[in-house]
C-alpha positions as YAML, in Angstrom:
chain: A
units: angstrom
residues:
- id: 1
  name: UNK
  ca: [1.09, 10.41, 20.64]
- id: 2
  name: UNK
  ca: [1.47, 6.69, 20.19]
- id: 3
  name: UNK
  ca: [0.95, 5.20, 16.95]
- id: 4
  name: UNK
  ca: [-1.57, 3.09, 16.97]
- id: 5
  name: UNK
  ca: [-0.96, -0.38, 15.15]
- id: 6
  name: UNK
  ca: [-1.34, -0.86, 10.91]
- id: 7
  name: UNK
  ca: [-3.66, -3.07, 11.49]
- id: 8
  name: UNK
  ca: [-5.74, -0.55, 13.32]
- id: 9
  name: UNK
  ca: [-5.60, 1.96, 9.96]
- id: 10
  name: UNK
  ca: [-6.27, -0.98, 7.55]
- id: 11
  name: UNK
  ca: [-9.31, -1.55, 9.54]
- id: 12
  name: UNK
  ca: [-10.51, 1.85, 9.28]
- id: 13
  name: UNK
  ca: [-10.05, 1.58, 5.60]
- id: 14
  name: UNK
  ca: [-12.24, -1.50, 5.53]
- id: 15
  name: UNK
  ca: [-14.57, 0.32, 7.49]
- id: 16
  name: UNK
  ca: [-14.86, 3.18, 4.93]
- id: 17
  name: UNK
  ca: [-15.11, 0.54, 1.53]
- id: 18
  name: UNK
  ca: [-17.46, -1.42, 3.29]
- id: 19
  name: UNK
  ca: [-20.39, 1.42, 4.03]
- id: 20
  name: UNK
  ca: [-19.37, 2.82, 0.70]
- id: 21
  name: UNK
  ca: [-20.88, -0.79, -0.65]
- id: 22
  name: UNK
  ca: [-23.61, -1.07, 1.69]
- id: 23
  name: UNK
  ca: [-24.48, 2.25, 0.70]
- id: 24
  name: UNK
  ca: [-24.10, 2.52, -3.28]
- id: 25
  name: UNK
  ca: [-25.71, -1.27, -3.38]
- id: 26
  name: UNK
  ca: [-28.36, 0.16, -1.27]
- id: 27
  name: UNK
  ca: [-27.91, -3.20, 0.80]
- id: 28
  name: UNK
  ca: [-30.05, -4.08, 3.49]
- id: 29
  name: UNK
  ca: [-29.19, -7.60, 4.37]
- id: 30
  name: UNK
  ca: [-26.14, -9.17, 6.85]
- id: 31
  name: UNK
  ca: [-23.15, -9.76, 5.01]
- id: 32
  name: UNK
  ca: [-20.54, -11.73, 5.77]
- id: 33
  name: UNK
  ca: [-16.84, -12.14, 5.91]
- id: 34
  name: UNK
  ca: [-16.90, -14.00, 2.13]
- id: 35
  name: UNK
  ca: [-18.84, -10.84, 0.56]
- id: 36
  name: UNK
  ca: [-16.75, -8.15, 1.96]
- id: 37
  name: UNK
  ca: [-13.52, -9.97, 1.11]
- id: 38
  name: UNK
  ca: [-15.11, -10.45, -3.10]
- id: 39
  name: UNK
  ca: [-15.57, -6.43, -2.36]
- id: 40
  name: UNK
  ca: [-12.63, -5.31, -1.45]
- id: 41
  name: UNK
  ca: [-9.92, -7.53, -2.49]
- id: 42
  name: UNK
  ca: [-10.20, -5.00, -5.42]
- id: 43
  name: UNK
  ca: [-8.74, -2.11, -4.02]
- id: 44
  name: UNK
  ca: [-5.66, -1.92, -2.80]
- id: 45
  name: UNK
  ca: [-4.36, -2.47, -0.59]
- id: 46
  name: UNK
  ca: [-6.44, -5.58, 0.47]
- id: 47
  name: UNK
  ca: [-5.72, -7.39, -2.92]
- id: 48
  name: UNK
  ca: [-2.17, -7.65, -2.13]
- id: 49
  name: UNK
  ca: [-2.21, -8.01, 1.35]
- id: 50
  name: UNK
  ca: [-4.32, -10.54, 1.30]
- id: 51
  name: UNK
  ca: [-4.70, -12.73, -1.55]
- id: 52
  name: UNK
  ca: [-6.73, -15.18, -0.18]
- id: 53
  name: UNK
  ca: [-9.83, -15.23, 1.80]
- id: 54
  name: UNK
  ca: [-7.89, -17.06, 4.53]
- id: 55
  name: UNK
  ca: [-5.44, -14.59, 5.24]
- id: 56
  name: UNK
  ca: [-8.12, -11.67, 4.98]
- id: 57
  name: UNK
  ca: [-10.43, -13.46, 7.82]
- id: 58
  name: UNK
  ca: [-6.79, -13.91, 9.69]
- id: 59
  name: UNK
  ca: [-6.31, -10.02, 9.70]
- id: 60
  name: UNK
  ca: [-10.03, -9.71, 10.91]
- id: 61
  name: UNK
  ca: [-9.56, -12.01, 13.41]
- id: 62
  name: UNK
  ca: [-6.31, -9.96, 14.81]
- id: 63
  name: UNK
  ca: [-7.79, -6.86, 14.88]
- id: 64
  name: UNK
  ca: [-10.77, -8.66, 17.12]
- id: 65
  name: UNK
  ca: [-8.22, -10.14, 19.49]
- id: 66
  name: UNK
  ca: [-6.12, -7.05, 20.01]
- id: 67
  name: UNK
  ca: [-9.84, -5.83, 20.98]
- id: 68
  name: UNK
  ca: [-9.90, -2.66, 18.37]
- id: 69
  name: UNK
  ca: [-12.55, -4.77, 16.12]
- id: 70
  name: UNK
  ca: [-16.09, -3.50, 17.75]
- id: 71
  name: UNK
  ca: [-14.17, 0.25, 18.41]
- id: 72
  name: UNK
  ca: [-14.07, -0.13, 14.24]
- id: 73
  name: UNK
  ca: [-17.08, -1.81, 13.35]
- id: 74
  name: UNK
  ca: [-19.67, -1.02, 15.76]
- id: 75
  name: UNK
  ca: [-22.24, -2.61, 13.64]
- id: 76
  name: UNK
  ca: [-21.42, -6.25, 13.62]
- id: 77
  name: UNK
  ca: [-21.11, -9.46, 15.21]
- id: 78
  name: UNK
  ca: [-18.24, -12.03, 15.56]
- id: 79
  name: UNK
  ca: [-19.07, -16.00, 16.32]
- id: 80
  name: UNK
  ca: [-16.18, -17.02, 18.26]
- id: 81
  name: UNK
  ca: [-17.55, -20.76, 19.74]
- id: 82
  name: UNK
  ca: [-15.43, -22.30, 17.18]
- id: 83
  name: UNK
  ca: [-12.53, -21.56, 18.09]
- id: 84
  name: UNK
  ca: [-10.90, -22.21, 14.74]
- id: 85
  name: UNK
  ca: [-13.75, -20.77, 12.46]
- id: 86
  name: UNK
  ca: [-14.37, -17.60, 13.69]
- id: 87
  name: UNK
  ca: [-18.04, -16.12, 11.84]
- id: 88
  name: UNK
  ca: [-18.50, -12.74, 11.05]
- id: 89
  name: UNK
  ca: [-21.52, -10.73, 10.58]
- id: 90
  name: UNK
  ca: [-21.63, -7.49, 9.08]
- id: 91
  name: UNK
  ca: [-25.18, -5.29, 9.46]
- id: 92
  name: UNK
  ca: [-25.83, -2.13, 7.44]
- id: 93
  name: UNK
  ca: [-24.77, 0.84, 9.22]
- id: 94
  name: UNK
  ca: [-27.33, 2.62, 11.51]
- id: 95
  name: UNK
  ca: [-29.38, 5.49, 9.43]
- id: 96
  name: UNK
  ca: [-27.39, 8.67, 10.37]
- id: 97
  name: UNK
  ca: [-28.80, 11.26, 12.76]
- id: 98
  name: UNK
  ca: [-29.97, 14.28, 10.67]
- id: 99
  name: UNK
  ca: [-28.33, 17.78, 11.62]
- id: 100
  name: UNK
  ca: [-30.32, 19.87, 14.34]
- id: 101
  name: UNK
  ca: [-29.59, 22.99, 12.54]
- id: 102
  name: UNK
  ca: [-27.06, 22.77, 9.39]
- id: 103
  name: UNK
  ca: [-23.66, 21.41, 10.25]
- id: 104
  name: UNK
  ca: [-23.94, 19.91, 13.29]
- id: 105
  name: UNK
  ca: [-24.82, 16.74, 15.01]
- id: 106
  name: UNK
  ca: [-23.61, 15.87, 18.50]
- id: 107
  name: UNK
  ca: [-19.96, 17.23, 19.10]
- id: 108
  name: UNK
  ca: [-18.57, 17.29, 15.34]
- id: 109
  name: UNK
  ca: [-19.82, 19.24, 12.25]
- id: 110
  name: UNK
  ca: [-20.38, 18.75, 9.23]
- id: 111
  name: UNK
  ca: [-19.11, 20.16, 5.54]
- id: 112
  name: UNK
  ca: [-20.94, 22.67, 3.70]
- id: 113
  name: UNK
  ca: [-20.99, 21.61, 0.31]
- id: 114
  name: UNK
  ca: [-19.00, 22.52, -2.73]
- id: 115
  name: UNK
  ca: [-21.42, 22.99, -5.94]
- id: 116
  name: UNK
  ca: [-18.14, 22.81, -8.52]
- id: 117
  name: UNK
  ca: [-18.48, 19.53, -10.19]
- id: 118
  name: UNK
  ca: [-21.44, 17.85, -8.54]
- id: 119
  name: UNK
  ca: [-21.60, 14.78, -10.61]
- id: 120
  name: UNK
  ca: [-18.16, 13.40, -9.18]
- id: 121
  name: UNK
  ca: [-19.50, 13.33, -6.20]
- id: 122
  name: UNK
  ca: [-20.38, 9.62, -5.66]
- id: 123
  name: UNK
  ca: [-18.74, 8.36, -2.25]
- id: 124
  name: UNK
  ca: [-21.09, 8.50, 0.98]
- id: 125
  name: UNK
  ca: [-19.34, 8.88, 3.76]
- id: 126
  name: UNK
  ca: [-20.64, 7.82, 7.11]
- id: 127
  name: UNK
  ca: [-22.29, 11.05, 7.94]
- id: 128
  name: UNK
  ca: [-23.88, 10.94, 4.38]
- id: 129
  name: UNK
  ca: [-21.81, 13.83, 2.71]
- id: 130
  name: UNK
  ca: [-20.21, 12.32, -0.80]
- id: 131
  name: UNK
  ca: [-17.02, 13.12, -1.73]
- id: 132
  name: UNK
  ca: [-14.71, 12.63, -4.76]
- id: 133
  name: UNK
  ca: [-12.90, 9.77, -4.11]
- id: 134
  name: UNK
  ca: [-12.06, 6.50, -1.82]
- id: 135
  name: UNK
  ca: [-9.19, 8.22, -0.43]
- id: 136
  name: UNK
  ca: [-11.25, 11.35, 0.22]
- id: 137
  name: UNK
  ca: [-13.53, 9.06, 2.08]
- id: 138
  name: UNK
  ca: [-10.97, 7.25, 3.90]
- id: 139
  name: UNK
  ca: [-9.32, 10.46, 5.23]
- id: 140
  name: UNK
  ca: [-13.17, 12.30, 6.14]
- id: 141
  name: UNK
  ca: [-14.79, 8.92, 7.57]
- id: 142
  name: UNK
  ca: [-11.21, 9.08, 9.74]
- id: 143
  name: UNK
  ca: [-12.23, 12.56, 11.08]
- id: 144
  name: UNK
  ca: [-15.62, 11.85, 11.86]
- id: 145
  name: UNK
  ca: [-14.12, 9.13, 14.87]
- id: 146
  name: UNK
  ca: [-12.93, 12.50, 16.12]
- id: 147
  name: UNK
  ca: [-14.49, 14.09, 18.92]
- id: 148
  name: UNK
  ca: [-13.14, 17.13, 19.49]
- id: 149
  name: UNK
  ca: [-13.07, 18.45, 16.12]
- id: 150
  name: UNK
  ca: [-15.85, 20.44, 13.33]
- id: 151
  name: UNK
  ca: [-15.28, 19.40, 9.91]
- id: 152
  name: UNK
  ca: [-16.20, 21.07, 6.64]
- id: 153
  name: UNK
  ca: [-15.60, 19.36, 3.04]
- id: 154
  name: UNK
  ca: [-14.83, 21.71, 0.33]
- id: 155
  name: UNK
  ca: [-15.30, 24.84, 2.44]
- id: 156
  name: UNK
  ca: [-14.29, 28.19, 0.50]
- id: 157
  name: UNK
  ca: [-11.52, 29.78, 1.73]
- id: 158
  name: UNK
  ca: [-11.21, 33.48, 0.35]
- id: 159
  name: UNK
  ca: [-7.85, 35.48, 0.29]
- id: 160
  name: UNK
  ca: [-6.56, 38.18, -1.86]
- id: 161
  name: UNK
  ca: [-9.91, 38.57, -3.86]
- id: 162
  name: UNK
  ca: [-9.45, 34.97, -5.02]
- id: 163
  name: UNK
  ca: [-11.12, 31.57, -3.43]
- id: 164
  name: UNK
  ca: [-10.48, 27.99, -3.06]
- id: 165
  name: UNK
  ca: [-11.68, 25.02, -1.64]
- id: 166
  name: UNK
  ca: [-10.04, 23.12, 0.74]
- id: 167
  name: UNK
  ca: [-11.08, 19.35, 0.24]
- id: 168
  name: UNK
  ca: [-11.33, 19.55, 4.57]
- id: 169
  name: UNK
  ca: [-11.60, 22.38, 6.96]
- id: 170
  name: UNK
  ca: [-10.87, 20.76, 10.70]
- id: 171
  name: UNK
  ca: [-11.29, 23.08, 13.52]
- id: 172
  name: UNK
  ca: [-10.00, 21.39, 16.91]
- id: 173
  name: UNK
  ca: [-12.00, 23.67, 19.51]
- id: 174
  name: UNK
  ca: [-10.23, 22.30, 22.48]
- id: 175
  name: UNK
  ca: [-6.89, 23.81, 21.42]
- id: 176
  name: UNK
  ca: [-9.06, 26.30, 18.27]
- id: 177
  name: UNK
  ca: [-6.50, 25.37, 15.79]
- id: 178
  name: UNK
  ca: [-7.64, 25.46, 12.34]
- id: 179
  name: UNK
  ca: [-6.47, 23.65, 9.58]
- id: 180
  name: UNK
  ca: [-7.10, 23.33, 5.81]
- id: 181
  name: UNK
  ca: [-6.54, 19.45, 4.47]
- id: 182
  name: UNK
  ca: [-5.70, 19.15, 0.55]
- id: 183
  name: UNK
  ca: [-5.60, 15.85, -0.65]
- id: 184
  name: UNK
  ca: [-3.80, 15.34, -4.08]
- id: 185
  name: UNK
  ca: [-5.14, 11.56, -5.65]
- id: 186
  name: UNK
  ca: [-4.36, 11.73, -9.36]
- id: 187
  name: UNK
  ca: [-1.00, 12.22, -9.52]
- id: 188
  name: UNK
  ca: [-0.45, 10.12, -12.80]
- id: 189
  name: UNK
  ca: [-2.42, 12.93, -14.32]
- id: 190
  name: UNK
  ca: [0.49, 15.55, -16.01]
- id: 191
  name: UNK
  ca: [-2.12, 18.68, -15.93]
- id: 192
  name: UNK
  ca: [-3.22, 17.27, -12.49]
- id: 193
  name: UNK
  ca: [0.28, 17.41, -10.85]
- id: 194
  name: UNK
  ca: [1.28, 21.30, -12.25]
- id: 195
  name: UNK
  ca: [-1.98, 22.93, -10.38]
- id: 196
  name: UNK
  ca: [-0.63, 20.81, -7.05]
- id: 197
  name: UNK
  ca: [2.73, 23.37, -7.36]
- id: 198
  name: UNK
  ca: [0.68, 26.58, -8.25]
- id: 199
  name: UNK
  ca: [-2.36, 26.01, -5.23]
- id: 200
  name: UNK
  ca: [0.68, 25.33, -2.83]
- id: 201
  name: UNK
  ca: [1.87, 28.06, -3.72]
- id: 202
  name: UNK
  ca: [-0.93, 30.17, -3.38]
- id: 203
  name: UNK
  ca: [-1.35, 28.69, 0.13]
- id: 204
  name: UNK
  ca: [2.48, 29.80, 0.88]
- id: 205
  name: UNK
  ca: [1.67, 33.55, -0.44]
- id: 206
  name: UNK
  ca: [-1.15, 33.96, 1.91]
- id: 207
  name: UNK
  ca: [0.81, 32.24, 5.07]
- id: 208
  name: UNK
  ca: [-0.58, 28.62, 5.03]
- id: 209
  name: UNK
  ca: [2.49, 26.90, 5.68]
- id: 210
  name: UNK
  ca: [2.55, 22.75, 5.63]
- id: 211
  name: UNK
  ca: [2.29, 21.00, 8.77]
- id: 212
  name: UNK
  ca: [5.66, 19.47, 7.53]
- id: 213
  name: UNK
  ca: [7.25, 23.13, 8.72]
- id: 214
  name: UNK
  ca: [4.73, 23.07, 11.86]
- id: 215
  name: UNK
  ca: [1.68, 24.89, 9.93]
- id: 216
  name: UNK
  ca: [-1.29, 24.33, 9.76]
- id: 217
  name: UNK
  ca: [-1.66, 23.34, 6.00]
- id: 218
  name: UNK
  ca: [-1.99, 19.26, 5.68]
- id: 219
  name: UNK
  ca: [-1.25, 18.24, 2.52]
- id: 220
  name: UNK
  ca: [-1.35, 14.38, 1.15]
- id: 221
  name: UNK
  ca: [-0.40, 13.27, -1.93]
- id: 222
  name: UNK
  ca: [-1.40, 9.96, -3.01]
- id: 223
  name: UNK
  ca: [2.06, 7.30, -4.32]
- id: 224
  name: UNK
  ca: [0.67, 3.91, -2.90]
- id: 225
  name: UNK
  ca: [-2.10, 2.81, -0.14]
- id: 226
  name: UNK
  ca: [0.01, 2.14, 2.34]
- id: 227
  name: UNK
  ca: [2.12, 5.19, 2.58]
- id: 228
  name: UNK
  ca: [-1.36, 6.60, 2.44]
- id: 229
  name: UNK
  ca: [-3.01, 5.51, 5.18]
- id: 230
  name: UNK
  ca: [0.41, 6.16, 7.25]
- id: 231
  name: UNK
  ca: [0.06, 9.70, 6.41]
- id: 232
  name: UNK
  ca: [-3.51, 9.93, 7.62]
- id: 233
  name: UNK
  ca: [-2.61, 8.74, 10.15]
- id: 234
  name: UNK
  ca: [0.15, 11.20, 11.13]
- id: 235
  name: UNK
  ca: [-1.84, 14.04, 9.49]
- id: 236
  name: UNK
  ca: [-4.54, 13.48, 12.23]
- id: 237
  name: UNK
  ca: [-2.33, 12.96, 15.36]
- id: 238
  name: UNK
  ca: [-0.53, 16.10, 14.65]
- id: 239
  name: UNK
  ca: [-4.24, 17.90, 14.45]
- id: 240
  name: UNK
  ca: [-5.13, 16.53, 17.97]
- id: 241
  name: UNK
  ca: [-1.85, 17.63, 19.09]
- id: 242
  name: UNK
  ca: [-1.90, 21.06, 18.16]
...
């Protein structure tokens, strides 16, 4: 499958921080380019990227010439009759379909939730499950442009009298490939980083092997943003291909 540009996945990325503000501010007005740029030029990696709001309006205005803009931000406009002032308008996202039975709406569905740790819960995605993190909300709003896949977010998996919780359960049901996706964020954590060893390797004892090795085990572990989002990226082409 052909990689598709990093301007594409940095998009994306903007797409996820900017419902999680429209959401957690509970926002109901049009924003523009200048409020989403004081948002996210917080987070990495937008506040090294781009530094100034001039080169983060010349990144938006790529991604809307190479035409992969509207595929990202379906809820928006873009003023282009000056041709060197482009305006952008950016509209709350539209209220999200509720389920017609639990788990499902349209082709994908959705997580059953984990009850461990409830409170740390705090990022909506776009189907209105909240998960743990940004980059847990990255990687599930990702899957939810997907249409050939079910997702489930924190779904127990049970083996050898003992169960865990996958942060993402993706079945493709064209090819019905499953896969279980743990993420590992807080790696600057000592405590954090010794349970990543001991749940691989319960994963390994009960035959989940990495997709690395051409399993069906994805597992990401956070070092920087843009590494990251590459390995989203790759995580989720190899699930479509499979």
């Amino acid at each position: 499958m052909k990689h598709l540009p990093q301007d594409y996945w940095l998009l994306k990325q903007l797409k996820s921080l900017t419902d999680a503000y429209f959401y957690s501010a509970k926002l109901s007005t049009v924003l523009r380019s200048t409020d989403i740029y004081d948002f996210v030029r917080k987070y990495e990696p937008f506040n090294y990227k781009f530094p100034t709001q001039r080169e983060f309006n010349q990144f938006l205005r790529r991604a809307h010439d190479k035409g992969f803009f509207r595929q990202v931000f379906k809820n928006s406009s873009v003023d282009t009759s000056d041709h060197f002032h482009y305006q952008w308008h950016f509209y709350p996202p539209a209220p999200q379909k509720q389920p017609a039975s639990e788990g499902i709406n349209d082709s994908r569905y959705f997580p059953t939730k984990n009850g461990i740790w409830p409170n740390t819960k705090v990022y909506e995605a776009a189907n209105g499950i909240k998960v743990r993190s940004q980059q847990e909300l990255l990687i599930l709003n990702s899957l939810l442009e997907l249409q050939q896949v079910a997702i489930y977010y924190e779904k127990p998996l049970t083996a050898g009298g003992e169960t865990k919780y996958p942060d993402f359960t993706i079945a493709n049901y064209k090819s019905k490939s499953v896969f279980h996706w743990e993420h590992f964020g807080m790696t600057e954590f000592e405590t954090y980083s010794e349970g990543i060893a001991a749940k691989l390797e319960w994963y390994q004892k009960w035959g989940y092997m990495p997709h690395k090795e051409g399993g069906k085990l994805i597992v990401t572990i956070y070092k920087d943003q843009t590494s990251f989002i590459y390995n989203v990226r790759e995580a989720i082409e190899y699930i479509l291909s499979q």
